[in-house]
mmCIF file of the protein (N, C-alpha, C, O) and its ligand, coordinates in Angstrom:
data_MODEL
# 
_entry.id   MODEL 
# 
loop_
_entity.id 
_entity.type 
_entity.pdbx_number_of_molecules 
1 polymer     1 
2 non-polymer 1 
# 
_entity_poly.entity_id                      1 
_entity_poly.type                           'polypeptide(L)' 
_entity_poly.nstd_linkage                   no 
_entity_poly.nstd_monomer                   no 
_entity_poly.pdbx_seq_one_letter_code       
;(UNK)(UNK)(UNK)(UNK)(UNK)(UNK)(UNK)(UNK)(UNK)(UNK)(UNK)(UNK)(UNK)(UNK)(UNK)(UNK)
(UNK)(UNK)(UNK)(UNK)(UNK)(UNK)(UNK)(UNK)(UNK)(UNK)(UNK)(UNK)(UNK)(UNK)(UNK)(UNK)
(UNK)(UNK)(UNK)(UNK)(UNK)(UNK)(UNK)(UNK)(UNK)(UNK)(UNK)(UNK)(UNK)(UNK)(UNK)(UNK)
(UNK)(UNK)
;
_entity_poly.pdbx_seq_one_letter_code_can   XXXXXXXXXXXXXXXXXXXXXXXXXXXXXXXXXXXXXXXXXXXXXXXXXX 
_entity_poly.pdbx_strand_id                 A 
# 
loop_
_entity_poly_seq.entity_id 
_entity_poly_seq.num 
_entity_poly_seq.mon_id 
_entity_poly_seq.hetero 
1 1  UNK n 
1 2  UNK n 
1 3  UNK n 
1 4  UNK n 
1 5  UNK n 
1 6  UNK n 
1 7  UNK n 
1 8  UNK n 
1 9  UNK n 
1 10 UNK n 
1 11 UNK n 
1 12 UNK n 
1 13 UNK n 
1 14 UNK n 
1 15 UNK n 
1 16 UNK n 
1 17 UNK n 
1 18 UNK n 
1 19 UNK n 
1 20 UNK n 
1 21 UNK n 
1 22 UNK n 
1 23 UNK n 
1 24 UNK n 
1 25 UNK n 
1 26 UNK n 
1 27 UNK n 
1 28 UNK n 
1 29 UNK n 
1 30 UNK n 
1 31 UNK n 
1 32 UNK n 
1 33 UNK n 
1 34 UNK n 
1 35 UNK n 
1 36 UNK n 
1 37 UNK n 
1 38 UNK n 
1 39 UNK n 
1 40 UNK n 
1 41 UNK n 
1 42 UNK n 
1 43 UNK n 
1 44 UNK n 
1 45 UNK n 
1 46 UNK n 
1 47 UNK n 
1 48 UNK n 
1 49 UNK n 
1 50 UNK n 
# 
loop_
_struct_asym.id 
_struct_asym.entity_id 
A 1 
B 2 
# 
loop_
_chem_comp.id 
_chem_comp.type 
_chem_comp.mon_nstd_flag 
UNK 'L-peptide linking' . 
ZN  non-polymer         . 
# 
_pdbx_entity_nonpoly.entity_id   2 
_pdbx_entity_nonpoly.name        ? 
_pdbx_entity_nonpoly.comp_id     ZN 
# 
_pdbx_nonpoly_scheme.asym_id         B 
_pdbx_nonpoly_scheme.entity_id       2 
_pdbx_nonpoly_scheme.mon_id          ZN 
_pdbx_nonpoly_scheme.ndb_seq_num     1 
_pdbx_nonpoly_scheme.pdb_seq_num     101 
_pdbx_nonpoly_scheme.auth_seq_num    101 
_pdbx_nonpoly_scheme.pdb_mon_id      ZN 
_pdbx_nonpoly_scheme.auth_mon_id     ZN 
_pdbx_nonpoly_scheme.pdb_strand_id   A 
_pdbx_nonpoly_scheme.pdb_ins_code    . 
# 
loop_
_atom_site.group_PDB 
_atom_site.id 
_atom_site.type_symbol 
_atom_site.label_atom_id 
_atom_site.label_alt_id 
_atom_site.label_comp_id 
_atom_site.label_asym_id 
_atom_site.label_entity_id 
_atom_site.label_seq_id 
_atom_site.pdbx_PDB_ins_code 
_atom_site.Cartn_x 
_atom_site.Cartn_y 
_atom_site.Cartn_z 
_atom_site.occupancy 
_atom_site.B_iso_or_equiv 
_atom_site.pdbx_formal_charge 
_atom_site.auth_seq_id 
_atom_site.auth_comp_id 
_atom_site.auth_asym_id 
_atom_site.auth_atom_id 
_atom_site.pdbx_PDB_model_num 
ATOM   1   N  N  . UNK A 1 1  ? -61.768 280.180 45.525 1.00 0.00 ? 1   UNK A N  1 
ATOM   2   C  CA . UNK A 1 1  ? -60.831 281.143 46.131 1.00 0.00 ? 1   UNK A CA 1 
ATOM   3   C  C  . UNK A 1 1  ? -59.455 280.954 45.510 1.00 0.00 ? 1   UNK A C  1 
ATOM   4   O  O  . UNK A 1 1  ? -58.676 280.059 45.837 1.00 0.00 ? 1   UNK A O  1 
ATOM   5   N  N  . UNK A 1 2  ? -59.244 281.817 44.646 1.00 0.00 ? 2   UNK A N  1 
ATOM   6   C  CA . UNK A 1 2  ? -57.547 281.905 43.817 1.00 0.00 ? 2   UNK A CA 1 
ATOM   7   C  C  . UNK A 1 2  ? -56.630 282.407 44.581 1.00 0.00 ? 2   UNK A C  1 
ATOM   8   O  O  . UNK A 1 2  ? -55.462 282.177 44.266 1.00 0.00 ? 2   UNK A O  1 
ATOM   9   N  N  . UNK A 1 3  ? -56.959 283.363 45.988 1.00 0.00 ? 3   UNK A N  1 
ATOM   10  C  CA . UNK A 1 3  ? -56.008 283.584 46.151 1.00 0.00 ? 3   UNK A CA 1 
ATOM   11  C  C  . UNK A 1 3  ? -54.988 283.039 47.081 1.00 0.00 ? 3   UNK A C  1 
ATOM   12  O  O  . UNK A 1 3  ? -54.134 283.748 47.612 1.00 0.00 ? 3   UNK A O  1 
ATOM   13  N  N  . UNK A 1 4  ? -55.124 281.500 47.299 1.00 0.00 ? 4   UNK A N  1 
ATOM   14  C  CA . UNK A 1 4  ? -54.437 281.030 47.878 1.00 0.00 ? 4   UNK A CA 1 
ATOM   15  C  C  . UNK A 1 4  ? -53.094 280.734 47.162 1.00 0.00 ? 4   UNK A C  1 
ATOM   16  O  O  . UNK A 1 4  ? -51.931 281.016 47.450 1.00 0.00 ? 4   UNK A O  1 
ATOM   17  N  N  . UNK A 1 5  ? -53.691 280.035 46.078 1.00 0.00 ? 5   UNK A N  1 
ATOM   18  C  CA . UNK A 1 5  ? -52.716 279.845 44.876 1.00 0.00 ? 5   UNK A CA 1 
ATOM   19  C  C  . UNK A 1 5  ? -51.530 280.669 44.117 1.00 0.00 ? 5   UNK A C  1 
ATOM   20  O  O  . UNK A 1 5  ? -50.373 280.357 43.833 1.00 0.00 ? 5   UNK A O  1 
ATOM   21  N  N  . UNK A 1 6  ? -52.413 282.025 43.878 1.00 0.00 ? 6   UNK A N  1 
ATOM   22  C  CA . UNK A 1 6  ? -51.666 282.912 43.545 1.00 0.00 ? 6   UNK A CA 1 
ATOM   23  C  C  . UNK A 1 6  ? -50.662 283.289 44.506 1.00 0.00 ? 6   UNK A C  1 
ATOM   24  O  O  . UNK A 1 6  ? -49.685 283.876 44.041 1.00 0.00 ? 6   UNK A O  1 
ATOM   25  N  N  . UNK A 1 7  ? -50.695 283.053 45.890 1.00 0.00 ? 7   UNK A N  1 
ATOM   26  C  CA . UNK A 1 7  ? -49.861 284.002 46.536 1.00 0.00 ? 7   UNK A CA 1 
ATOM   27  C  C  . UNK A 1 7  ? -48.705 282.913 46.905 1.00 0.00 ? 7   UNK A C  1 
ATOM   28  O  O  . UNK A 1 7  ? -47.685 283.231 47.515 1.00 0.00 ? 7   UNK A O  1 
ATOM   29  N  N  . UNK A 1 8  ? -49.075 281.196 46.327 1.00 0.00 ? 8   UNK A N  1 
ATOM   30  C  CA . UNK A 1 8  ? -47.913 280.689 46.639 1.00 0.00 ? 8   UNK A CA 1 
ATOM   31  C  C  . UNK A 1 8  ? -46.582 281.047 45.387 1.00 0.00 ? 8   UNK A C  1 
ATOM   32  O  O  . UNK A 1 8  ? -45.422 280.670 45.556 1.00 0.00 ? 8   UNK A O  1 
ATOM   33  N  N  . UNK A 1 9  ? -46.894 281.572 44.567 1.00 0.00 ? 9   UNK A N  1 
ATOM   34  C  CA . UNK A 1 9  ? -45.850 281.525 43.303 1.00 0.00 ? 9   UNK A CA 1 
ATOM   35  C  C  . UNK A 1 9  ? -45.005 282.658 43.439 1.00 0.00 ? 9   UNK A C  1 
ATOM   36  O  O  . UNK A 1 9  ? -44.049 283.029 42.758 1.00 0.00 ? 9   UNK A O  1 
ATOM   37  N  N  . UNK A 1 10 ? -45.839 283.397 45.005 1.00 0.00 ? 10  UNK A N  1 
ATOM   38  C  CA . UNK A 1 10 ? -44.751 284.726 45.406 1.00 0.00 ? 10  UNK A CA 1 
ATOM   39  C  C  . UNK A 1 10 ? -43.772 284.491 46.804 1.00 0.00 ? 10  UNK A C  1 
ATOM   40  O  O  . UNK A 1 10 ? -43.274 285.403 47.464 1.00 0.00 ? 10  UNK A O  1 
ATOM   41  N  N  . UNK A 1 11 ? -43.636 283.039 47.069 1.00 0.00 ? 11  UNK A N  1 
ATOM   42  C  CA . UNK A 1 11 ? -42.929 283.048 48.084 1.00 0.00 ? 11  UNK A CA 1 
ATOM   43  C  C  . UNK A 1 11 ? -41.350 283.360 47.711 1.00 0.00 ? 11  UNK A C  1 
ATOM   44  O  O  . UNK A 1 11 ? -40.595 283.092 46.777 1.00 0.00 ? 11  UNK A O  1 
ATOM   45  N  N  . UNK A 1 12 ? -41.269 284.112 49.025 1.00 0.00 ? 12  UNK A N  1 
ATOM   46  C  CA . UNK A 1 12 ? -39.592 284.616 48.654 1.00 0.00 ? 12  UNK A CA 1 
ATOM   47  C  C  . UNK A 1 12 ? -38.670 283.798 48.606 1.00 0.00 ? 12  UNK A C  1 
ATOM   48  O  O  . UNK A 1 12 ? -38.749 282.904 49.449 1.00 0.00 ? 12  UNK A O  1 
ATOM   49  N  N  . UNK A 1 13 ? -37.554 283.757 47.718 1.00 0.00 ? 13  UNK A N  1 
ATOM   50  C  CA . UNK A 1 13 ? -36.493 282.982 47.529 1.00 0.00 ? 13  UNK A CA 1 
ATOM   51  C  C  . UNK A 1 13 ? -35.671 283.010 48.830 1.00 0.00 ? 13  UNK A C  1 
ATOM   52  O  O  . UNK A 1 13 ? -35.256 283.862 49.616 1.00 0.00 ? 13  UNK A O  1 
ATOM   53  N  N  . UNK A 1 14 ? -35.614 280.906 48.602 1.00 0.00 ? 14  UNK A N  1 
ATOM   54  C  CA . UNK A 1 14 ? -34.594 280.803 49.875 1.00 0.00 ? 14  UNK A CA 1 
ATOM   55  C  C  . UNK A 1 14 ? -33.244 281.339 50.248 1.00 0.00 ? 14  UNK A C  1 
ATOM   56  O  O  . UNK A 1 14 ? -32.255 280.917 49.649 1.00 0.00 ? 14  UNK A O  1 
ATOM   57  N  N  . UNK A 1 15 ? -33.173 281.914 50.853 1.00 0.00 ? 15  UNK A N  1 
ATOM   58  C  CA . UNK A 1 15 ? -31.678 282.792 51.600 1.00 0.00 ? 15  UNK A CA 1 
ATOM   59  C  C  . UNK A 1 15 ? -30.393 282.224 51.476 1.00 0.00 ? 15  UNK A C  1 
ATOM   60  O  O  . UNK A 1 15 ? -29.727 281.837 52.435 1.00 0.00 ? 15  UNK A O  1 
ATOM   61  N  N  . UNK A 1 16 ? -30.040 282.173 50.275 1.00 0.00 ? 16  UNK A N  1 
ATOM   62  C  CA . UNK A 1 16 ? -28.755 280.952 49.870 1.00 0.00 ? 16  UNK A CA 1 
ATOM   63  C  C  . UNK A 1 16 ? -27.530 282.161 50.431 1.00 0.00 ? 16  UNK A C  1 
ATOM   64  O  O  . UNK A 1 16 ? -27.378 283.336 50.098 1.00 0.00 ? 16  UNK A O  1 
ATOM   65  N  N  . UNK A 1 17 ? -26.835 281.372 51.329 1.00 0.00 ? 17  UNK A N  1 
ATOM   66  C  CA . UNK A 1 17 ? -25.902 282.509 52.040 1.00 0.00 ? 17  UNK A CA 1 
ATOM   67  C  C  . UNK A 1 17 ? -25.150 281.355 52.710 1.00 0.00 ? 17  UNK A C  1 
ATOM   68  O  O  . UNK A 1 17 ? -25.676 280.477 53.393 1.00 0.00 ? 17  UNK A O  1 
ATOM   69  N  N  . UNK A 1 18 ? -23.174 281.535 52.273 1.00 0.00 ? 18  UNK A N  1 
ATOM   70  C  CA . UNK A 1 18 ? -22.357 280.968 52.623 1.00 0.00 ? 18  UNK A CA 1 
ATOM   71  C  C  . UNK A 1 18 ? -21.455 281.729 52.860 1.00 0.00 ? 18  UNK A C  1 
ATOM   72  O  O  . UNK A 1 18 ? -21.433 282.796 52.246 1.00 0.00 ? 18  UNK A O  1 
ATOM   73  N  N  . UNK A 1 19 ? -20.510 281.450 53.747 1.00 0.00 ? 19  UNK A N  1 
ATOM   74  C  CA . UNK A 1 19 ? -19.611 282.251 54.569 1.00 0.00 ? 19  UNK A CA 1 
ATOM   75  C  C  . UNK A 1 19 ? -18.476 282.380 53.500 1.00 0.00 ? 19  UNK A C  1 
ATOM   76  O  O  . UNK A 1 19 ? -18.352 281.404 52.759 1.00 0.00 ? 19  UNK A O  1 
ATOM   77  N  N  . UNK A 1 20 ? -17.530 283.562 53.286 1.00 0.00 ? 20  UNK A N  1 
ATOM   78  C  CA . UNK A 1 20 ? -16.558 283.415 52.935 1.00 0.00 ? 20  UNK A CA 1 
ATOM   79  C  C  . UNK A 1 20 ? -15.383 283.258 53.977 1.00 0.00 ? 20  UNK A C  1 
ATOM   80  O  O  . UNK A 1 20 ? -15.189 283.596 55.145 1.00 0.00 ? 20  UNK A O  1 
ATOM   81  N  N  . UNK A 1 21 ? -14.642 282.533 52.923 1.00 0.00 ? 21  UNK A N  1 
ATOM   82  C  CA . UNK A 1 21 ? -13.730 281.760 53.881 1.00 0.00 ? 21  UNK A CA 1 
ATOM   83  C  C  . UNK A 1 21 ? -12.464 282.617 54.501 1.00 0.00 ? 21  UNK A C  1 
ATOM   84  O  O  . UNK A 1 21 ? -11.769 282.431 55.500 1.00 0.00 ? 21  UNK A O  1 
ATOM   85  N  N  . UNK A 1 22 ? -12.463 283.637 53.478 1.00 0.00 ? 22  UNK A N  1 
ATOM   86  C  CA . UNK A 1 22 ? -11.243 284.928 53.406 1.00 0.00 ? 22  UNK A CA 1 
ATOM   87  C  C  . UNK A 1 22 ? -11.732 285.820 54.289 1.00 0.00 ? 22  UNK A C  1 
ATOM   88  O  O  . UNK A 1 22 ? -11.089 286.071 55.309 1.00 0.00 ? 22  UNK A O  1 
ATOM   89  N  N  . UNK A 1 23 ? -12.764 286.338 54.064 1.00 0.00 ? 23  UNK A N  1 
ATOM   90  C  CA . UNK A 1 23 ? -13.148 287.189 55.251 1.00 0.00 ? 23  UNK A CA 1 
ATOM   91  C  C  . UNK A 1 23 ? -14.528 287.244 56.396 1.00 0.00 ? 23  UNK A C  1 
ATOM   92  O  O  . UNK A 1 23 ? -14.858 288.092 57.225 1.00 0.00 ? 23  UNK A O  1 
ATOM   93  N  N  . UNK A 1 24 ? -15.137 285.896 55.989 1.00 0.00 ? 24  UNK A N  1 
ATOM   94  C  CA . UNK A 1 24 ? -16.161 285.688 56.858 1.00 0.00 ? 24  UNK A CA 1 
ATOM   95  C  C  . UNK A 1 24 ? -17.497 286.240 56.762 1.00 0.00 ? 24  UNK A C  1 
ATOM   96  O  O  . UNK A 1 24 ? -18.426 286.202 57.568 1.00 0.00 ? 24  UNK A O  1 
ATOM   97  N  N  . UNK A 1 25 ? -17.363 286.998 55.086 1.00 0.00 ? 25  UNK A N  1 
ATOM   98  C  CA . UNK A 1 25 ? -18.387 287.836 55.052 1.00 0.00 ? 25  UNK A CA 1 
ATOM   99  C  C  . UNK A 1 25 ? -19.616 287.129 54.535 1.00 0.00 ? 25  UNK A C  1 
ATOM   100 O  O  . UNK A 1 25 ? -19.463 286.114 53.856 1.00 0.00 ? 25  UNK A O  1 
ATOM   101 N  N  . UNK A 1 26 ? -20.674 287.532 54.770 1.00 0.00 ? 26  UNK A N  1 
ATOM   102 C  CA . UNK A 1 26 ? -21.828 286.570 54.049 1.00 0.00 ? 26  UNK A CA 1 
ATOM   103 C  C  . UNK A 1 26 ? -22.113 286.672 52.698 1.00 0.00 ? 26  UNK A C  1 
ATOM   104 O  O  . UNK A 1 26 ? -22.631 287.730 52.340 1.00 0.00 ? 26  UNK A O  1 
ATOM   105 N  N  . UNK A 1 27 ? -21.785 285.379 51.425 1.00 0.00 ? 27  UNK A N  1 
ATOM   106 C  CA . UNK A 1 27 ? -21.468 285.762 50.497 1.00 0.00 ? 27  UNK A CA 1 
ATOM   107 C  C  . UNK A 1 27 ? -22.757 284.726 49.910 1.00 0.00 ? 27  UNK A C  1 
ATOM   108 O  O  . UNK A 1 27 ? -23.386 284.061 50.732 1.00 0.00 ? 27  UNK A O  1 
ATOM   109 N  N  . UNK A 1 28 ? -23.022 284.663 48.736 1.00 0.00 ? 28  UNK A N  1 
ATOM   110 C  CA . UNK A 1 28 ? -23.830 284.251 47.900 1.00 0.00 ? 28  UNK A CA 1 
ATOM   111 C  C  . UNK A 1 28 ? -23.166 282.617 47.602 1.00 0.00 ? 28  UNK A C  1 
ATOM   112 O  O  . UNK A 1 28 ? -22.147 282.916 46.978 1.00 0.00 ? 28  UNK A O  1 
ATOM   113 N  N  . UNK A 1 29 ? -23.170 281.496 47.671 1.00 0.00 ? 29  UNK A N  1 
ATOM   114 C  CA . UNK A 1 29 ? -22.661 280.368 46.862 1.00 0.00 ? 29  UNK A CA 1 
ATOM   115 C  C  . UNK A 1 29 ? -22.131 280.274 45.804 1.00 0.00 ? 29  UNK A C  1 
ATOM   116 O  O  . UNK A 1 29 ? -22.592 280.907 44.855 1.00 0.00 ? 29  UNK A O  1 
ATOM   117 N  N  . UNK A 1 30 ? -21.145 279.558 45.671 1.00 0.00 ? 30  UNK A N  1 
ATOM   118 C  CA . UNK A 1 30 ? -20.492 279.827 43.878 1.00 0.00 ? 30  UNK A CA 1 
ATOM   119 C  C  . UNK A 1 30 ? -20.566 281.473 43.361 1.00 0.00 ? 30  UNK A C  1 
ATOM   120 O  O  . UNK A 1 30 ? -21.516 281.694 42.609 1.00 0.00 ? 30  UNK A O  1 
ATOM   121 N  N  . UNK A 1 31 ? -19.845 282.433 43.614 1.00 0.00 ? 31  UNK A N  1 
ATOM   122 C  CA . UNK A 1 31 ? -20.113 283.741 43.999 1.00 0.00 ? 31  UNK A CA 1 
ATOM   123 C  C  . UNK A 1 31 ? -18.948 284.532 44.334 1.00 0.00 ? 31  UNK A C  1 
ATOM   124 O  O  . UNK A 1 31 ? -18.841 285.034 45.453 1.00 0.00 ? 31  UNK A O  1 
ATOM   125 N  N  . UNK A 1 32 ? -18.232 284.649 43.603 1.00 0.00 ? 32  UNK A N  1 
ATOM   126 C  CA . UNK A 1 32 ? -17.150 285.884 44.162 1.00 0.00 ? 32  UNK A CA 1 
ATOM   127 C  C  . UNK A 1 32 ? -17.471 286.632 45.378 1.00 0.00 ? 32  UNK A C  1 
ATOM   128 O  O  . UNK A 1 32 ? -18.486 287.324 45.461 1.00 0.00 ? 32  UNK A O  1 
ATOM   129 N  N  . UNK A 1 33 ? -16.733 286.520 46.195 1.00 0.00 ? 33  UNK A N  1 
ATOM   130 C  CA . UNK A 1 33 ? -17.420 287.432 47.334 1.00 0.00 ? 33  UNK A CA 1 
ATOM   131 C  C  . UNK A 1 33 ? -17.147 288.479 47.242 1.00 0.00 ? 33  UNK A C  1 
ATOM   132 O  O  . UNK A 1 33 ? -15.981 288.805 47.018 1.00 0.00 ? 33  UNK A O  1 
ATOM   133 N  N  . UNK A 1 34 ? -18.252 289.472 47.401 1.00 0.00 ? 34  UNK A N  1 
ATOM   134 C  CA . UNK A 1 34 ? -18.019 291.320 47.013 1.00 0.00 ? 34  UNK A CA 1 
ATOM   135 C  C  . UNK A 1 34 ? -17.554 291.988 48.407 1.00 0.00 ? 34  UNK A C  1 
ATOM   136 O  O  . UNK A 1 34 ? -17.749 293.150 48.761 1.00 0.00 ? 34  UNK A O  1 
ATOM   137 N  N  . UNK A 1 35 ? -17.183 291.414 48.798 1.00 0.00 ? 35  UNK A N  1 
ATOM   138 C  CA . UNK A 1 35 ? -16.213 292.112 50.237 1.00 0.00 ? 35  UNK A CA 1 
ATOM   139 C  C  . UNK A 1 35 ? -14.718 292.181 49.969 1.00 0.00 ? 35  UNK A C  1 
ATOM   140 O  O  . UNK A 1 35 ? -14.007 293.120 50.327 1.00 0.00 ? 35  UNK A O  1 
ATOM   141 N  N  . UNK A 1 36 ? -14.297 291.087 49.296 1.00 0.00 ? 36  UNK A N  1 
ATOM   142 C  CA . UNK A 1 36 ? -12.701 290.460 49.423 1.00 0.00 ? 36  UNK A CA 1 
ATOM   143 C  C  . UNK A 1 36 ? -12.653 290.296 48.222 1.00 0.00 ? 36  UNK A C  1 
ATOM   144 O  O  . UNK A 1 36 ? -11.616 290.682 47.682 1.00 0.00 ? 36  UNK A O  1 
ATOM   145 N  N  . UNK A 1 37 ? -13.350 289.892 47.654 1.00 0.00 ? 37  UNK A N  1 
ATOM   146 C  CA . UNK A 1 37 ? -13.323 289.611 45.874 1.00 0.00 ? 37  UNK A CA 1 
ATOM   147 C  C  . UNK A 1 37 ? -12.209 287.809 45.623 1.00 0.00 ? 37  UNK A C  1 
ATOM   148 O  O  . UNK A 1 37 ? -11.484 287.292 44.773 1.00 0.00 ? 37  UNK A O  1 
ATOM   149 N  N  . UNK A 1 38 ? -12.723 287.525 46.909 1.00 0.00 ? 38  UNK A N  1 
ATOM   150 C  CA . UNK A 1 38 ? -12.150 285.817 46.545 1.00 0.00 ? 38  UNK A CA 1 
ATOM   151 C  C  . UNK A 1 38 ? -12.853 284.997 46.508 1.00 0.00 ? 38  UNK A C  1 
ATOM   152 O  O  . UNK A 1 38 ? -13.880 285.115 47.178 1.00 0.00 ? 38  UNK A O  1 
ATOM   153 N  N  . UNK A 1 39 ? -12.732 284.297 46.051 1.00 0.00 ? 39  UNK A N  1 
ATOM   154 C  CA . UNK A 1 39 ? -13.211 283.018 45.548 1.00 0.00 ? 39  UNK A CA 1 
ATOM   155 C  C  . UNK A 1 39 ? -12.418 281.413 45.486 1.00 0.00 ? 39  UNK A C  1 
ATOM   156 O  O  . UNK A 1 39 ? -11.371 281.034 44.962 1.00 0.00 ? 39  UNK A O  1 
ATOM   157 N  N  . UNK A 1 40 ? -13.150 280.935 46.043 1.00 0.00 ? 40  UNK A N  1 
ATOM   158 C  CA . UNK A 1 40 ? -11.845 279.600 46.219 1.00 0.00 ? 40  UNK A CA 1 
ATOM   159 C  C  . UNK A 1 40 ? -10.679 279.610 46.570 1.00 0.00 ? 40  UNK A C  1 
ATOM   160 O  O  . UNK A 1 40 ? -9.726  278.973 46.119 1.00 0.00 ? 40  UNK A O  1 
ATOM   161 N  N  . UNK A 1 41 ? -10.753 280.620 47.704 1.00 0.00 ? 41  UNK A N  1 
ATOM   162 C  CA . UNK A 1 41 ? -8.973  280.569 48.185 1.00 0.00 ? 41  UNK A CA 1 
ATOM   163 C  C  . UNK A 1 41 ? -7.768  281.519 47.384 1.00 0.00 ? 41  UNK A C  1 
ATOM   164 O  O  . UNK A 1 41 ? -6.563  281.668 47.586 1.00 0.00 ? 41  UNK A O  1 
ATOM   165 N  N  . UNK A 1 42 ? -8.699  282.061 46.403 1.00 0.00 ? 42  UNK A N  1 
ATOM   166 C  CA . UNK A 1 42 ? -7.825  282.745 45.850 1.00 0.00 ? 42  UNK A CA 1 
ATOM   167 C  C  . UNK A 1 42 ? -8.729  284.353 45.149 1.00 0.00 ? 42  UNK A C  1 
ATOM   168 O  O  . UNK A 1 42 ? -9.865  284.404 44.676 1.00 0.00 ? 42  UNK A O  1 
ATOM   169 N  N  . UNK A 1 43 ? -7.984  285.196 45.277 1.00 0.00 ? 43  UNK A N  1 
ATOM   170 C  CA . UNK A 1 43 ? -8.530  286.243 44.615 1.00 0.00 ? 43  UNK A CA 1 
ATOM   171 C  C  . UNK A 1 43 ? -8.742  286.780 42.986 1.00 0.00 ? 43  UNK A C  1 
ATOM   172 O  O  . UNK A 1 43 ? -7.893  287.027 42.129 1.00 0.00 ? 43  UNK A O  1 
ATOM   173 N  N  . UNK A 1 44 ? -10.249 286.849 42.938 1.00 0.00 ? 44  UNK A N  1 
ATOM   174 C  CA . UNK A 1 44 ? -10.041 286.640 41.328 1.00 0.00 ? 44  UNK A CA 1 
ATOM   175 C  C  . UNK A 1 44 ? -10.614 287.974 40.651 1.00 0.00 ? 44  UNK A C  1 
ATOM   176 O  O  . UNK A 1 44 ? -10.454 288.253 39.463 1.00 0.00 ? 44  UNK A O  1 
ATOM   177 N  N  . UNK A 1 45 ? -11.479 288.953 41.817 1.00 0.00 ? 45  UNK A N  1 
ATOM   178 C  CA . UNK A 1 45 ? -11.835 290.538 41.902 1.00 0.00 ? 45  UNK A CA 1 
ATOM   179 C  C  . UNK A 1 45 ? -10.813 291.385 42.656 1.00 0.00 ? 45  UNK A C  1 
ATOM   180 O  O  . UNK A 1 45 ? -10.182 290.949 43.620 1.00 0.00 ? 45  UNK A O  1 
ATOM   181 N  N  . UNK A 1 46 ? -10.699 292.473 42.224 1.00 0.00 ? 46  UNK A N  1 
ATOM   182 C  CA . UNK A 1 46 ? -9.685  293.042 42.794 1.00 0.00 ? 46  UNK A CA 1 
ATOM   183 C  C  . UNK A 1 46 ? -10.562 294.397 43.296 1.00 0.00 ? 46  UNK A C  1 
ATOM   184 O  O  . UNK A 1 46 ? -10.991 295.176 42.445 1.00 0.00 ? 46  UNK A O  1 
ATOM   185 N  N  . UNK A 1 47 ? -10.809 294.634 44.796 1.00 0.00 ? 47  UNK A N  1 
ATOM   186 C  CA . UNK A 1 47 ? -11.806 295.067 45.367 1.00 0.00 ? 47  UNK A CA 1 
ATOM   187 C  C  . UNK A 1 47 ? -10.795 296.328 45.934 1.00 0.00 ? 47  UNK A C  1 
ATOM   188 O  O  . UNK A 1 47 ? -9.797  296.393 46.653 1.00 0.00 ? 47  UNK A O  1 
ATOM   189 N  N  . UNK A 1 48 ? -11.449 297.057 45.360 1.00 0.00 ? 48  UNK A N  1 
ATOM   190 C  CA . UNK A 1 48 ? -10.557 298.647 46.016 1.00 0.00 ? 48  UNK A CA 1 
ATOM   191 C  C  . UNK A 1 48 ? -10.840 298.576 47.453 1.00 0.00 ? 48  UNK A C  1 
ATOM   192 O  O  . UNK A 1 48 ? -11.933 298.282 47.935 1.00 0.00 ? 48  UNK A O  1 
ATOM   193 N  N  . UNK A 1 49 ? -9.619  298.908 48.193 1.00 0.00 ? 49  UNK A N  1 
ATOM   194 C  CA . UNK A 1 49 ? -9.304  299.129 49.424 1.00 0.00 ? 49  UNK A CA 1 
ATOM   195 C  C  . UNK A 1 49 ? -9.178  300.467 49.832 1.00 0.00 ? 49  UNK A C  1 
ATOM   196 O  O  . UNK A 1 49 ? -8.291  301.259 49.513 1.00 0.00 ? 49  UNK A O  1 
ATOM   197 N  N  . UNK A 1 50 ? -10.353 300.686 50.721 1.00 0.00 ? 50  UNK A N  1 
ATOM   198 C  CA . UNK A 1 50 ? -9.928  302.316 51.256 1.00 0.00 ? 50  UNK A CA 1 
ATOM   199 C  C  . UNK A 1 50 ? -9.158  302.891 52.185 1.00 0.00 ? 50  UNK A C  1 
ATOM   200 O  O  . UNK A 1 50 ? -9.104  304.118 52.269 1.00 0.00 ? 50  UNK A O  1 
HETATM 201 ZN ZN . ZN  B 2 .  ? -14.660 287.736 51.447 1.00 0.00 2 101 ZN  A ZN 1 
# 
């Protein structure tokens, strides 16, 4: 029976999700955050504001 095997090499990637610190939004690790466009305390994307 293969298909036990096979279906482990499709488990979904773990949910790497860290808060940004600027706006609290749920951002990716090491990751510009695409809400605020900061990063380390400082802004390094400049994220149009509507
Ligand atoms: Zn942010």
């Amino acid at each position: 029976m293969r298909l036990r095997t096979r279906k482990a090499s499709h488990r979904p990637v773990a949910p790497e999700l860290a808060k940004c610190a600027q706006c609290g939004a749920a951002v990716r690790p090491h990751r510009v955050c695409p809400a605020c466009g900061y990063y380390k305390g400082r802004q390094v994307v400049s994220v149009a504001v509507a």
